[in-house]
C-alpha angles and dihedrals in degrees: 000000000000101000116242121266102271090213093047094059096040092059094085095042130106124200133189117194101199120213099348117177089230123209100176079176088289114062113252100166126220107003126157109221121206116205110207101188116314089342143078102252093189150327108228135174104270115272103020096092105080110169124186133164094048125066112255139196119226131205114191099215096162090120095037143064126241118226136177124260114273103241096208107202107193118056136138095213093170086056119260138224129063095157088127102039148303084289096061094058106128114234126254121276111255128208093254093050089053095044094044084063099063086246119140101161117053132193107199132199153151121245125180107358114067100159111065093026118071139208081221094059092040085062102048096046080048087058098039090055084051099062096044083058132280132082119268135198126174135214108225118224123016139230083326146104111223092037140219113265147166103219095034084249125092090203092044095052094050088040106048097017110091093205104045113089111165135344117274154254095321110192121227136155078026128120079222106055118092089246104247125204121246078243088056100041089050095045088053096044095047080051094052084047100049090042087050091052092053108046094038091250131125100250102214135191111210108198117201106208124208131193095273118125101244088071108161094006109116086044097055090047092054086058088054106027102050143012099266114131111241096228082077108083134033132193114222127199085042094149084056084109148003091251105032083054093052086058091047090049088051096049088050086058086055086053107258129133129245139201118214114193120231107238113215089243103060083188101047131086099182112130090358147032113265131244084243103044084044094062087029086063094030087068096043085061095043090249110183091240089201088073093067138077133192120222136170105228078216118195093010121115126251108214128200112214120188117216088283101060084258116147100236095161144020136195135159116242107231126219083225091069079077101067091027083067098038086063103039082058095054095041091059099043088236090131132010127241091262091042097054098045085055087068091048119033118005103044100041084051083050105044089046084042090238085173103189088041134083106041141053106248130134105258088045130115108264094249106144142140135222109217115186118217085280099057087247107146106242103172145005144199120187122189079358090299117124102239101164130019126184098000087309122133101225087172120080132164121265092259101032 
């Protein structure tokens, strides 16, 4: 049987966390927070909320800390690849996946293949994700210019489409991408702008970056060239390279944004630079680290391509990569608890202007995580539903 609409149970629900030790991101120690619905109704000092009269779930927090949701904002929820065959296409994300990850908040595209992927069918999945339970948003087009959309505008589908926020990811400095032209680049990304504007989103363009050697050109010539903000745009797999990170590093000092994608070995460098070596090296170079996101790149392959453009090699990135990386983090003091939820959570709500997500305040969606001393993810709400307890997944997919 299709499985009930998480956010429509949980309207009438009321929740009450109980002596949290709060980072939202700021730290705020021990706070009760009380869930009214789908929102966060207040944050009180523990003990000073009291309800009768209404049935009320309560969550006992006193060992934990309470976190807000990861808004992951790169992810091919429909699967991605496809670069060696039909047979080589990644399945499609799945909610306990996304749950299991400690994400919330998704961002979905498509990336290579535009042909037998839709932007139809990524709404739809987006939709469908929605409805099992957590909040989903799209990137309209794919690696290429023109780009795939649904109302044959790129302005129109970011201005009158709920759930599309920007263009993405457009491929560039990538034997991949269609090789677009600066005037092209410019032209999409005045579209994404001006779409944004009118439908009160933040009309981004999501650049997906290769190994070529132009790397952040076209990017740094926007910013020079024409009047686009450069918060407008943001360059994603940027940790891809040594060199390919130093011009993301440089773009950050002008005042952009970057996306560094979570490897599945948090400890690892090999074949790229690590979560952990790219804010190592961020510090060293006084990056403000409030101008990057993390994202998974979940469900999306991960090629291998030997000097002559030939597939030698194929895996399929994880959302898991995501909270393999947050604790890693934590575990080597690179970063502290605020600071990390900063990179996943707060900036990249910012940055979309996902305005009820990203922080613990009463008026914001109930999107919160229960870390134990350990920084092992324990339980989960999303949109104030309950969708994992004692490590246990209580969320699975319609057909699951």
């Amino acid at each position: 049987m299709p499985t009930e609409n998480p956010q429509t149970k949980s309207e009438s629900m009321i929740t009450l966390i109980r002596g949290g030790n709060v980072f939202a991101p700021s730290p705020l120690g021990k706070k009760d927070i009380l869930i009214l619905g789908s929102k966060i109704g207040a944050v009180f000092d523990p003990g000073k909320i009291q309800i009768s009269g209404f049935p009320v779930l309560e969550e006992d927090a006193s060992d934990k800390f309470v976190i807000p949701g990861f808004v992951d904002s790169h992810v091919h929820i429909l699967g991605g690849g496809g670069e060696g065959g039909p047979a080589t296409r990644a399945p499609e994300i799945t909610i306990q996946d996304i749950v299991g990850s400690g994400v919330t908040t998704v961002i979905g595209c498509l990336g290579t293949d535009g042909t037998t992927r839709h932007m139809e069918s990524l709404l739809a999945k987006a939709k469908g994700l929605e409805i099992e339970g957590v909040t989903t948003y799209v990137f309209s087009g794919s690696y290429q210019i023109p780009v795939l959309t649904i109302t044959g505008s790129m302005r129109s589908d970011i201005a009158l489409i709920d759930k599309i926020i920007g263009a993405g990811e457009i491929a560039i400095s990538d034997h991949r991408s269609s090789q677009p032209t600066f005037a092209e680049f410019a032209r999409l990304a005045s579209e994404c702008r001006v779409g944004g504007m009118l439908g009160q989103k933040a009309g981004v363009l999501h650049c997906h970056l290769g190994d070529g050697p132009r790397k952040l050109e076209f990017l740094f010539r926007l910013i020079t060239e024409t009047e686009i903000p450069i918060t407008q745009v943001i360059p994603t797999h940027v940790n891809r390279n040594p060199k390919l990170l130093d011009e993301a590093i440089r773009f950050i000092l002008q005042g952009g944004y970057v996306d560094i994608t979570a490897g599945m070995d948090p400890a690892s460098d090999e074949g790229h630079i690590s979560i952990t070596s790219s804010i190592k090296l961020c510090q060293e170079k006084n990056v403000p680290l409030d101008h990057i996101t993390i994202s998974s790149d979940g469900n999306g392959s991960m090629p291998v391509f030997d000097d002559s453009g030939q597939l030698i090699g194929l895996t399929v990135a994880t959302q898991k990569s995501l909270w393999a990386n947050f604790r890693y983090l934590l575990e080597k003091e690179a970063l502290d608890l605020e600071e990390s939820i900063q990179l996943f959570s707060t900036t990249p709500a910012v940055f979309y202007k996902l305005r009820q997500k990203g922080d613990i305040k009463p008026g914001k969606d109930a999107d919160l995580l229960l870390l134990d001393r350990d920084f092992n993810l324990t339980d989960s709400f999303a949109m104030g539903q309950k969708m994992m307890a004692d490590g246990k997944l209580l969320v699975k997919g319609t057909f699951s």
